[in-house]
C-alpha positions in Angstrom: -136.4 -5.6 -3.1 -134.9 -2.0 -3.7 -131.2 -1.6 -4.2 -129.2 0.9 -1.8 -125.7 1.6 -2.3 -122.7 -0.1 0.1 -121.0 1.9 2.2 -117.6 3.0 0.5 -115.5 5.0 2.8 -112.1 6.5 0.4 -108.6 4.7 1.5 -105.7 7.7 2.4 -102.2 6.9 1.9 -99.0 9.3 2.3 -96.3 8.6 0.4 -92.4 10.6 0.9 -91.1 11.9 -2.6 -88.3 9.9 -2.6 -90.4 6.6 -2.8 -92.6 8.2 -5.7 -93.4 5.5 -8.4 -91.8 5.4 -12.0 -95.5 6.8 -13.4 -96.1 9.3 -10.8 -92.7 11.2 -11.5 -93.6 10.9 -15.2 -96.8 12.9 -14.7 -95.1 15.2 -12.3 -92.6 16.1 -14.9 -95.2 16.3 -17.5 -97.3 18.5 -15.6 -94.0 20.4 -14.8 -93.3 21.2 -18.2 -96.8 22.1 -19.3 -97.6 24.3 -16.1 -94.1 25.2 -15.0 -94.7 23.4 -11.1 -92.0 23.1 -9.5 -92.5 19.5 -7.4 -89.0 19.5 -6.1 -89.3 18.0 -2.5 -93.3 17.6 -2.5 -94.9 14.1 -0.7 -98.1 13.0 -2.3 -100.9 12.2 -0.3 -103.5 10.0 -1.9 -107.1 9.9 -1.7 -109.0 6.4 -3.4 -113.0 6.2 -3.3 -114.3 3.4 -5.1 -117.3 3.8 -7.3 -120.4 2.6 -6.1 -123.1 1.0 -8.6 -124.2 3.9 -9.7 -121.1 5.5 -10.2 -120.2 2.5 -13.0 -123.5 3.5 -14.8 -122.7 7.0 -14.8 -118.9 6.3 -16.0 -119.9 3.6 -19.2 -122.2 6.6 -20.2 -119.4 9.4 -20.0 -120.7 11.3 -17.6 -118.1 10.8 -15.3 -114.0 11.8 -16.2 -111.0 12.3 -14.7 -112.5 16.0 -14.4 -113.6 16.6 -9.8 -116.3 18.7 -11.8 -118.2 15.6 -13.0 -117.7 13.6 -10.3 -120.6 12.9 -8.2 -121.5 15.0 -5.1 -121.4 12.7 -2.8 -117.8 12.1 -3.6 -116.6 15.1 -4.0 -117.9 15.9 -0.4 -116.0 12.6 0.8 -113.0 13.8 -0.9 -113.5 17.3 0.8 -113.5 16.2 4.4 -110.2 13.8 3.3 -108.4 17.2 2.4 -109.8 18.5 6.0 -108.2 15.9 7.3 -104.8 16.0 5.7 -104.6 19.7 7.0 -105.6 18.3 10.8 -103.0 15.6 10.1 -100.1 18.1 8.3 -100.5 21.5 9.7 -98.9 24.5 8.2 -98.7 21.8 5.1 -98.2 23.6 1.9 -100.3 22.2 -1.2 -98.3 23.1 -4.6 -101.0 21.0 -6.7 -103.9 18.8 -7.0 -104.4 15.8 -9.6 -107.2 13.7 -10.1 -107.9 10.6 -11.6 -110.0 7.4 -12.5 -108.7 4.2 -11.5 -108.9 1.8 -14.2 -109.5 -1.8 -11.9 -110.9 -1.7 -9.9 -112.6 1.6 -10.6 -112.3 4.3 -8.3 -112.0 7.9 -7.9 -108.4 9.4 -7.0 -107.1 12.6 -5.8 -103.7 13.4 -4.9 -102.2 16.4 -2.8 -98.6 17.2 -4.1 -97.5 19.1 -0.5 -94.6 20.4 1.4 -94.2 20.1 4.8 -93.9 23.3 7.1 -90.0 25.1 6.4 
């Protein structure tokens, strides 16, 4: 019997800056002093994929980081059309930053768009 992976479509949830968790402000002001971003006013919309199989593989043998660059294609491209579809949802959006991480448990894959709405 051969072994194809599950479907695993990625989970989008908006969320209002003023209802930001305690360690999502921390980062913010982290990254704010590091990269000088200004996040006043921004809403976060985040993107989970979870790993499939093979993604666990890949991760236990360091191939895989908090880094989009070594994530796999195929969720990259998932994570692609998500960002097409934050701009059909939110036009005239502005994105001030993108920051991506690996969910611990379960494991997973996130992205988050810091935006503004339209002035």
């Amino acid at each position: 019997m051969t072994s194809c992976p599950l479907p695993n479509p990625p989970v989008a949830a908006d969320t209002p800056h003023t209802r930001l968790p305690a360690d999502l402000q921390q980062q913010r002001a982290d990254i704010s002093r590091a990269g000088c971003v200004d996040f006043k006013g921004c809403n976060v919309s985040t993107v989970v994929l979870a790993f499939n199989e093979y993604d666990h593989a890949r991760f236990d043998a360091g191939r895989i980081s908090h880094s989009i660059e070594t994530w796999p294609d195929d969720a990259k491209a998932k994570m692609r059309n998500e960002i097409d579809r934050f701009s059909e949802r939110n036009g005239g959006a502005k994105i001030i930053a993108v920051t991506m991480a690996i969910a611990p448990d379960p494991r997973g894959f996130i992205l988050a768009l810091h935006w503004r709405p339209k002035a």
